[in-house]
LUMBA-314209 format. One record per residue (C-alpha): x, y, z; chain. Coordinates in steps of 0.2 Angstrom, whole numbers, plus 5000, padded with zeros to 4 digits. Each point is the difference from the previous one (the first is absolute). Example, Ala and Ser with C-alpha at 12.3 -4.5 7.8 and 13.67 -1.06 7.14 Angstrom:
<atoms>
{{5062, 4978, 5039}, A}
{{5006, 5017, 4997}, A}
</atoms>
This chain:
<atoms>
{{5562, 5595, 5590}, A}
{{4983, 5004, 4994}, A}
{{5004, 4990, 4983}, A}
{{5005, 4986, 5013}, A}
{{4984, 5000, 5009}, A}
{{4990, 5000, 4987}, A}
{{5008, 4986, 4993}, A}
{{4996, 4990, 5015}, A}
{{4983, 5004, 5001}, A}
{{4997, 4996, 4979}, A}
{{5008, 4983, 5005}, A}
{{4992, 4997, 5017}, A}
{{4981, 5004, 4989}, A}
{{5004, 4990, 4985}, A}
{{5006, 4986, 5008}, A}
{{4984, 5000, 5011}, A}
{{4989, 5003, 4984}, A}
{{5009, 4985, 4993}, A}
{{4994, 4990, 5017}, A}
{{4984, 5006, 4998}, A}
{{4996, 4996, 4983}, A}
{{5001, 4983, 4993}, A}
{{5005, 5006, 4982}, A}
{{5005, 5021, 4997}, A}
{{4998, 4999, 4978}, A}
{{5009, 5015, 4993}, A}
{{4998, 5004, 4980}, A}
{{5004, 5015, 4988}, A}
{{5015, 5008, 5012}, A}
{{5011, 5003, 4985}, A}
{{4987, 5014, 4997}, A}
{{5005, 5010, 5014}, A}
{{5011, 5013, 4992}, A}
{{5017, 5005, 5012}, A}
{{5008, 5017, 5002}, A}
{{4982, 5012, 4996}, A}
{{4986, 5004, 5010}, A}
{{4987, 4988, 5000}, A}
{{4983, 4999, 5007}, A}
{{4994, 4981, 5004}, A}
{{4981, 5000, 5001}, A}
{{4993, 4985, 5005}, A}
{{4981, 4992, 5006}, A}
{{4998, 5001, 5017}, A}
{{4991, 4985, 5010}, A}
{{5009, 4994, 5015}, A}
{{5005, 5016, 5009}, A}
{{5018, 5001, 5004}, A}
{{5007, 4985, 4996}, A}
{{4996, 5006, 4983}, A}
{{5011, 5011, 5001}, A}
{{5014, 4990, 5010}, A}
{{5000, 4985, 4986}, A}
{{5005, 5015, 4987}, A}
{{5011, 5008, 5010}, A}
{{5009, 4985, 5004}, A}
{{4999, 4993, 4983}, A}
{{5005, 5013, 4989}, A}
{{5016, 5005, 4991}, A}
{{4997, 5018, 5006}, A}
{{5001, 5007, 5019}, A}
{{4982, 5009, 4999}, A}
{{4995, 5014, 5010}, A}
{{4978, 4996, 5005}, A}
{{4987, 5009, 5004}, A}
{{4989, 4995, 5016}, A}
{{4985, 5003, 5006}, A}
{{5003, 5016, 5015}, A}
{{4989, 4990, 5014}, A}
{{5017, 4986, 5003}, A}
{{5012, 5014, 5005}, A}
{{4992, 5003, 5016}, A}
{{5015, 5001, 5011}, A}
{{5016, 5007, 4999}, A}
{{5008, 4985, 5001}, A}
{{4991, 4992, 4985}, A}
{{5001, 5016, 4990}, A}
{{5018, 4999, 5002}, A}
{{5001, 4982, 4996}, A}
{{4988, 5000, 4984}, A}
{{5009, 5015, 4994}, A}
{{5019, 4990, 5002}, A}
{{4988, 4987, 4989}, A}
{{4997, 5013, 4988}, A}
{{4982, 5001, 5002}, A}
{{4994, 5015, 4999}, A}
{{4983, 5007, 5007}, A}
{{4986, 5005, 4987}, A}
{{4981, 5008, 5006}, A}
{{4985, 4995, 4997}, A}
{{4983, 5008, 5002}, A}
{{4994, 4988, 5016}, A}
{{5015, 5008, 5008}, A}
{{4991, 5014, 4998}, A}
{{4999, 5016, 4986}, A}
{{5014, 5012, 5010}, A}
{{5011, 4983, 5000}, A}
{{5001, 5002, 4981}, A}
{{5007, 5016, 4999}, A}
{{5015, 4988, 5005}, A}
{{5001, 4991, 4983}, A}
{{5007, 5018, 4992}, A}
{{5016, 4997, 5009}, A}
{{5002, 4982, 4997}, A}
{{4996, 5001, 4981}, A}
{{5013, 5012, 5000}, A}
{{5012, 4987, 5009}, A}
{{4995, 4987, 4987}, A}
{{5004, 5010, 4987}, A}
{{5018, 5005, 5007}, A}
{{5002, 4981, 5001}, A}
{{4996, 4999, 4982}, A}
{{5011, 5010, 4993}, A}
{{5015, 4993, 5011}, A}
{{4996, 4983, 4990}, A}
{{4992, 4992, 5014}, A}
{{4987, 4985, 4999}, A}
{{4983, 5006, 5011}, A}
{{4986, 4987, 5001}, A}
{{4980, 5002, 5001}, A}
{{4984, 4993, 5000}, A}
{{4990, 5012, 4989}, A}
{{4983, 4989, 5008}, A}
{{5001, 5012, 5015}, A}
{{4996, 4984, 5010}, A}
{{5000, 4982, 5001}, A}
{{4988, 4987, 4997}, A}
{{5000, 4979, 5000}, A}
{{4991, 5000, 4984}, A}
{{5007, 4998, 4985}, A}
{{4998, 5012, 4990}, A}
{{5008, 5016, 4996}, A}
{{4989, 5016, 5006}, A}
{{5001, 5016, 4992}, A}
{{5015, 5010, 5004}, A}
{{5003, 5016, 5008}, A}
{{5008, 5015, 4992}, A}
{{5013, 5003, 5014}, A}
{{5016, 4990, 4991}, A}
{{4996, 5012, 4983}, A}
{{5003, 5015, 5011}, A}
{{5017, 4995, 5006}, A}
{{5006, 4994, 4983}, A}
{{4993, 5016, 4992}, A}
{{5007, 5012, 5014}, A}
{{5019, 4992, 4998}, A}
{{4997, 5002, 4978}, A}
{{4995, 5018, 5006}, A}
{{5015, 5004, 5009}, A}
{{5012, 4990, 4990}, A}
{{4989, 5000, 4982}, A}
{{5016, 4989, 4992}, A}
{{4999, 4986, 5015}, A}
{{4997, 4982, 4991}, A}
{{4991, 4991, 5014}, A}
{{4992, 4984, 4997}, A}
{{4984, 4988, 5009}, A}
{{5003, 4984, 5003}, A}
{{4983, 4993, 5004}, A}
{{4999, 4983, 5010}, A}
{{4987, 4987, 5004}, A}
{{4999, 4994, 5017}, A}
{{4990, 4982, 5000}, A}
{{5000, 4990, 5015}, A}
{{4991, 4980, 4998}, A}
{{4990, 5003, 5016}, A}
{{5006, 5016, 5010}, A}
{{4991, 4995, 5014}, A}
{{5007, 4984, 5004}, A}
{{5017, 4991, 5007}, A}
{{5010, 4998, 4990}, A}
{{4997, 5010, 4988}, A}
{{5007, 5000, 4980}, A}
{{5006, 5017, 4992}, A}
{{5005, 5007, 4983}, A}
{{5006, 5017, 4995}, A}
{{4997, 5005, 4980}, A}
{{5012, 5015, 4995}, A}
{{4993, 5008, 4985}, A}
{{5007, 5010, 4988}, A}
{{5006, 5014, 5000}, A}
{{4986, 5016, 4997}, A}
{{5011, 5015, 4996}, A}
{{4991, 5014, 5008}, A}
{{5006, 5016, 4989}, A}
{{4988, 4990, 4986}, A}
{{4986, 5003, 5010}, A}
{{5003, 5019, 5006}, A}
{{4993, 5015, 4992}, A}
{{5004, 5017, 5009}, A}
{{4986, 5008, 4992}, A}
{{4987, 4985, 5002}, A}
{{5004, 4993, 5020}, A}
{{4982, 4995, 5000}, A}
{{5004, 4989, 4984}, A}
{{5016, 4993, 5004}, A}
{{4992, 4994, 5017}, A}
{{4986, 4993, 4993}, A}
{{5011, 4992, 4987}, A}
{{5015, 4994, 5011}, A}
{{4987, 4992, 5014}, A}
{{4990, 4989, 4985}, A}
{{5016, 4994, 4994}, A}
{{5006, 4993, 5019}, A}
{{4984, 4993, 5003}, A}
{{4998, 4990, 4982}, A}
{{5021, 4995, 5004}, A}
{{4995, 4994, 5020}, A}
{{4983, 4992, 4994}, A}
{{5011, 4989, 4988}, A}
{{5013, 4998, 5015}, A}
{{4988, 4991, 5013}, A}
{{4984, 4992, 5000}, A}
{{4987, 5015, 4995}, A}
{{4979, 4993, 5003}, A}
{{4993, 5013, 4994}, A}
{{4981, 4998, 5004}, A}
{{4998, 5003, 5017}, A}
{{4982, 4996, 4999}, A}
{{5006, 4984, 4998}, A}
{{5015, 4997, 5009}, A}
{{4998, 4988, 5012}, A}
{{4992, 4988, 4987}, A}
{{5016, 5001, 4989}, A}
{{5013, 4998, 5014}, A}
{{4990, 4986, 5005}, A}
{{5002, 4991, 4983}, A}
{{5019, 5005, 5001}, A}
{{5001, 4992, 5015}, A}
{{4991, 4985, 4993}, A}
{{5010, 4999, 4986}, A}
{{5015, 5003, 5012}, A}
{{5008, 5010, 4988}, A}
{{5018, 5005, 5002}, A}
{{4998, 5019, 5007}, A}
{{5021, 5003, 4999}, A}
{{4996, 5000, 4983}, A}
{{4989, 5014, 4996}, A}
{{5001, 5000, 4980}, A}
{{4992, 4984, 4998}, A}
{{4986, 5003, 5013}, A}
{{4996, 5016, 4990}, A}
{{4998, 4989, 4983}, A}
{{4989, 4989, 5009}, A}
{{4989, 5015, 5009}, A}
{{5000, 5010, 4983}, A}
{{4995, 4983, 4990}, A}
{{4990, 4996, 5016}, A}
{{5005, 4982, 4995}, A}
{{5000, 4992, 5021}, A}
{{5012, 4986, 4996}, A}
{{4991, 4982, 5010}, A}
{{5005, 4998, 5016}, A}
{{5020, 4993, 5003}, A}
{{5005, 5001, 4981}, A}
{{5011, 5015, 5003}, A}
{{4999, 4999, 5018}, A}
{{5013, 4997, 5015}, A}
{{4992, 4984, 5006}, A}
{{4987, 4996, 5014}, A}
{{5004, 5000, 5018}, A}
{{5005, 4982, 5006}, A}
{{5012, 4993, 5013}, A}
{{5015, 5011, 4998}, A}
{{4991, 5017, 5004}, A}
{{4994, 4991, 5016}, A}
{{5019, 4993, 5004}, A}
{{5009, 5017, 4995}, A}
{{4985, 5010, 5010}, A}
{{5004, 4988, 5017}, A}
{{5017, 5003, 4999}, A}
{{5000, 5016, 4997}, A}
{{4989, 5004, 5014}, A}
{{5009, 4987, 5013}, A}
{{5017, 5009, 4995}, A}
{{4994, 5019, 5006}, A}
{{4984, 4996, 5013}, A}
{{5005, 5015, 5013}, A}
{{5001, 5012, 4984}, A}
{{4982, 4992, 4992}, A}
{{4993, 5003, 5017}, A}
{{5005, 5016, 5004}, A}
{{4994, 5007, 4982}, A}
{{4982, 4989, 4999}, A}
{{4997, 5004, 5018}, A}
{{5006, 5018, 5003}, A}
{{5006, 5010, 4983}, A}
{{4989, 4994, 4987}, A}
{{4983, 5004, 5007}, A}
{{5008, 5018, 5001}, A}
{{5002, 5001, 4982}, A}
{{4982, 5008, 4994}, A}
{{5005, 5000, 4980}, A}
{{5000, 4988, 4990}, A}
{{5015, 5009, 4989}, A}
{{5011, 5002, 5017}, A}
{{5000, 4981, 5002}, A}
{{5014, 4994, 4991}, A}
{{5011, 5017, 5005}, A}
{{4997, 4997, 5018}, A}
{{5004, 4981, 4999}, A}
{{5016, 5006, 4991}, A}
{{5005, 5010, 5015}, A}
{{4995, 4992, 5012}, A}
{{5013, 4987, 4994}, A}
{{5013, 5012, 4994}, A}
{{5003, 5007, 5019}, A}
{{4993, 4985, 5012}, A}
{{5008, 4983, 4990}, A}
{{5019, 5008, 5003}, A}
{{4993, 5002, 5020}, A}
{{4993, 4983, 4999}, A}
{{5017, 4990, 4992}, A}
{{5011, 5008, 5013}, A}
{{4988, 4995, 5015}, A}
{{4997, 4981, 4993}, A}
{{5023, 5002, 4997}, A}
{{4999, 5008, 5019}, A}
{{4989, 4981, 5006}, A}
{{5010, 4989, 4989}, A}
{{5018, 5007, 5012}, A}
{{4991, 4994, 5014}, A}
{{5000, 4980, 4992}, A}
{{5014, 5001, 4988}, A}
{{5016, 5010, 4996}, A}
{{4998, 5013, 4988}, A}
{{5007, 4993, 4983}, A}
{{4986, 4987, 5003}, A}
{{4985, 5014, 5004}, A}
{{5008, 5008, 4985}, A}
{{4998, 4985, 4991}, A}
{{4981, 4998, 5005}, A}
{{4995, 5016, 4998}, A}
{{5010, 5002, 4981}, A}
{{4991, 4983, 4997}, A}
{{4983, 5011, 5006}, A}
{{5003, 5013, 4987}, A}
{{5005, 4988, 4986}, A}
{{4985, 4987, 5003}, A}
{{4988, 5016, 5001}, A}
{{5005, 5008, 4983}, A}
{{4999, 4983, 4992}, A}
{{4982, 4999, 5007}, A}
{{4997, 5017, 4992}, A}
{{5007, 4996, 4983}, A}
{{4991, 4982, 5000}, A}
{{4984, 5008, 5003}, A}
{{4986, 4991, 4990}, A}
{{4995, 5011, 4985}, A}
{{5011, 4996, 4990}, A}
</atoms>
């Protein structure tokens, strides 16, 4: 029964996921290894649907670690942990909160050696920029712990770059880069832990920097990203915007670009907003000024559609009964969905 649900809510998320972004780009998944423990590491900018886009897009059921401030209830505890979420501490939740972590390591590591998959985001937090910020040593102690306990264990990291066009905006474009595979027992050293941290936390970071767009001069920042964006370079496709940053060779504007904005974005944009008014209204006027990051933009969006646009299909089917019989409010509201996803898919960059 709990495989069963599980498998309804992997479907009922991915299919949102695949209404909510225009194009989902998936590359390197023959690198994820089947049947051993395994550690995905991945960048971290758009808080959870980071982690739902893997999750959901994965050839491995993953077990991740969240942030211990969204299980405030028992009911979402109990539901985040039937997700196979699993609570981590930080030191805003305050220093006696950390003691915490001892027990989940130990958790992780249990997981590791039954030849599960776990998930994190070694950043510690989450950030719209791209870039990836220097990681935390917290993933080194669970994979270290479960080599301790089981010194024979082969596990491996998969690292993974998130990249999103403009994680901001609606409809979005996302791309998922598996990289290869980091066996871990290479990097461990019983009598040098500080060494093999140091060592094993470089090598994840030069893998992800190569895995989604890295600016590294911060000073800088918003003067390169607005040459990227003039450029409008191609950011599912992180290799070739690093050449161009490391050769800091800004191509002109449109000649490897996704075309300006002309009639179409207007048309689809109209449509779009016609087709869903009361849901537009309700999250302009009421849900969005709520939302005070930046980060948790696109994540609230995202779930705001994933509980209410079931609600608002079965309330516009509920009208339709009162004008027409139901094959024909079936009809309309099947022919809703449909003309909605292909307004998605046909969104304007290209």
């Amino acid at each position: 029964m709990r495989r069963l649900g599980y498998l309804i809510i992997w479907v009922w998320i991915r299919t949102a996921l695949t209404f909510y972004f225009s194009k989902i780009k998936i590359e390197g998944l023959q690198n994820v290894p089947s049947g051993k423990p395994i550690m995905f590491l991945a960048n971290h900018q758009n808080a959870l649907l980071d982690a739902l886009l893997i999750a959901t897009h994965c050839s491995r059921k993953p077990y991740f670690l969240t942030r211990s401030d969204v299980f405030k209830t028992a009911v979402l505890k109990s539901f985040f942990e039937f997700l196979q979420m699993i609570p981590v501490y930080r030191i805003r939740d305050g220093k006696n909160s950390l003691a915490g972590n001892n027990a989940i390591f130990e958790r992780c590591s249990k997981l590791l050696q039954g030849r599960e998959a776990i998930l994190l985001f070694p950043e510690g937090n989450h950030s719209l920029k791209r870039r990836v910020r220097p990681l935390s040593k917290g993933f080194t102690r669970i994979l270290f712990l479960a080599l301790e306990n089981n010194p024979s264990l082969d596990i491996g990291i998969v690292p993974i770059g998130v990249n999103y066009a403009n994680a901001e905006k609606f409809p979005d474009k996302a791309a998922l880069y598996y990289g290869k595979e980091i066996r871990v027992q290479d990097f461990f050293n019983k009598e040098d832990l500080t060494g093999s941290v140091g060592r094993l936390k470089e090598e994840v970071y030069h893998q992800l920097k190569k895995l989604t767009t890295h600016i590294d001069e911060e000073s800088s920042y918003g003067d390169i990203v607005g040459k990227l964006d003039r450029a409008n370079v191609d950011y599912l496709d992180p290799v070739r915007v690093n050449i161009i940053l490391e050769k800091e060779a800004f191509p002109v504007h449109g000649s490897i670009g996704k075309g300006e904005i002309g009639p179409k974005y207007y048309i689809l944009r109209g449509l779009l907003f016609v087709l869903n008014i009361p849901m537009i209204v309700i999250w302009s006027k009421v849900i969005k000024p709520k939302v005070s990051e930046p980060e948790f933009l696109s994540t609230v969006r995202f779930m705001y559609g994933l509980i209410f646009f079931p609600f608002f299909y079965l309330l516009l089917f509920a009208g339709l009964l009162t004008f027409l019989n139901w094959p024909f409010a079936l009809t309309v509201c099947i022919a809703h969905i449909a003309l909605y996803v292909i307004l998605v898919k046909l969104w304007w960059k290209d």
